[in-house]
C-alpha positions, 0 to 999 in steps of 0.5 A: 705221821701220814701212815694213819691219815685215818687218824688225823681229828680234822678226818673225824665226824665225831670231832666237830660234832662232839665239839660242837654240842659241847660249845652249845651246852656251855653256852645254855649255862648262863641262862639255865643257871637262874633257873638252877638246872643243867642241860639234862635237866632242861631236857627232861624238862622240855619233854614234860612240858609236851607231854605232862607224863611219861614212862622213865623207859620212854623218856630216856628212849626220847633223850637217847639216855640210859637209865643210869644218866637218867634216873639221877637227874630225875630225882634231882628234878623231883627234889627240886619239885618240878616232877613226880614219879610214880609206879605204874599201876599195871606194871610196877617195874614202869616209872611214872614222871609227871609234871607238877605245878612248879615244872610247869611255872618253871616253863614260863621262866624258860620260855624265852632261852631258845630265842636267847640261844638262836642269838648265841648261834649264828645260822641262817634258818637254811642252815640251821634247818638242813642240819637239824634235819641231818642231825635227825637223820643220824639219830634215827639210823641209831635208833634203828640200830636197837 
C-alpha cells in the first residue's frame, strides 16, 4: 500500500515520540512504586517541590494538563497527605495546592529516582541536552498555540 506513503508509522513524528515517553514512564514505575505514586503524581509533586504552592490553573498550565486529569490526581495526593488545597481568598473559583510536611519527606524519598532514571536512559549528556532543548521548543510553539 505505497499510494499513503504519509501514512506509513516509520513517517510519523508523533510515533517515536509517544513511544518513547511511554517506555520512559514505564521505567519511572519500579521506583516510583515504593513511594506509592504514579508518574502524574510525581509530576505534580516535582512542582510543589519548587514552588511549595500553586494555583491548580498554573499547575495544570506547568504540566500541560486539563483540569479534568488534573483535578483527580490532586485529591489523590491530598488523600495521600502530600497537599492541601485551598480556595483563594480573592477568588474562590482559584485552588490553592500546597505542600504539606509529609510532601515534603516524600521529596527526601525521591530524591535519588533522576540519577536512577539517568541510568535507565543511555544518552550522552549532548544528546540528552539537545533533545531536552528540542522537546522544549515543541512544547513552547504549543503553548503559544493557546
Amino acid at each position: 500500500m505505497d499510494k499513503y506513503p504519509q501514512l506509513k508509522l516509520e513517517n510519523q513524528l508523533c510515533f517515536p515520540l509517544y513511544a518513547a515517553a511511554k517506555e520512559i514512564v514505564r521505567r519511572y514505575t519500579p521506583y516510583l512504586e515504593p513511594l506509592d505514586i504514579t508518574y502524574t503524581q510525581y509530576l505534580v509533586m516535582m512542582v510543589l517541590w519548587d514552588v511549595e504552592s500553586i494555583s491548580v490553573k498554573d499547575l495544570g498550565k506547568k504540566l500541560f494538563l486539563d483540569s479534568g486529569t488534573l483535578t483527580p490526581v490532586v485529591k489523590k495526593l491530598e488523600t495521600k497527605g502530600y497537599l492541601n488545597r485551598n480556595r483563594c481568598v480573592e477568588d474562590e473559583r482559584c485552588v490553592i495546592v500546597s505542600l504539606t510536611d509529609e510532601g515534603m519527606e516524600l521529596a527526601k524519598q525521591a530524591s535519588a529516582i533522576p540519577t536512577q532514571m539517568g541510568s535507565c536512559v543511555a544518552l550522552s549528556k549532548d544528546d540528552a541536552q539537545d533533545l531536552y532543548r528540542i522537546l522544549y521548543k515543541l512544547l513552547g510553539m504549543f503553548s503559544e498555540e493557546e
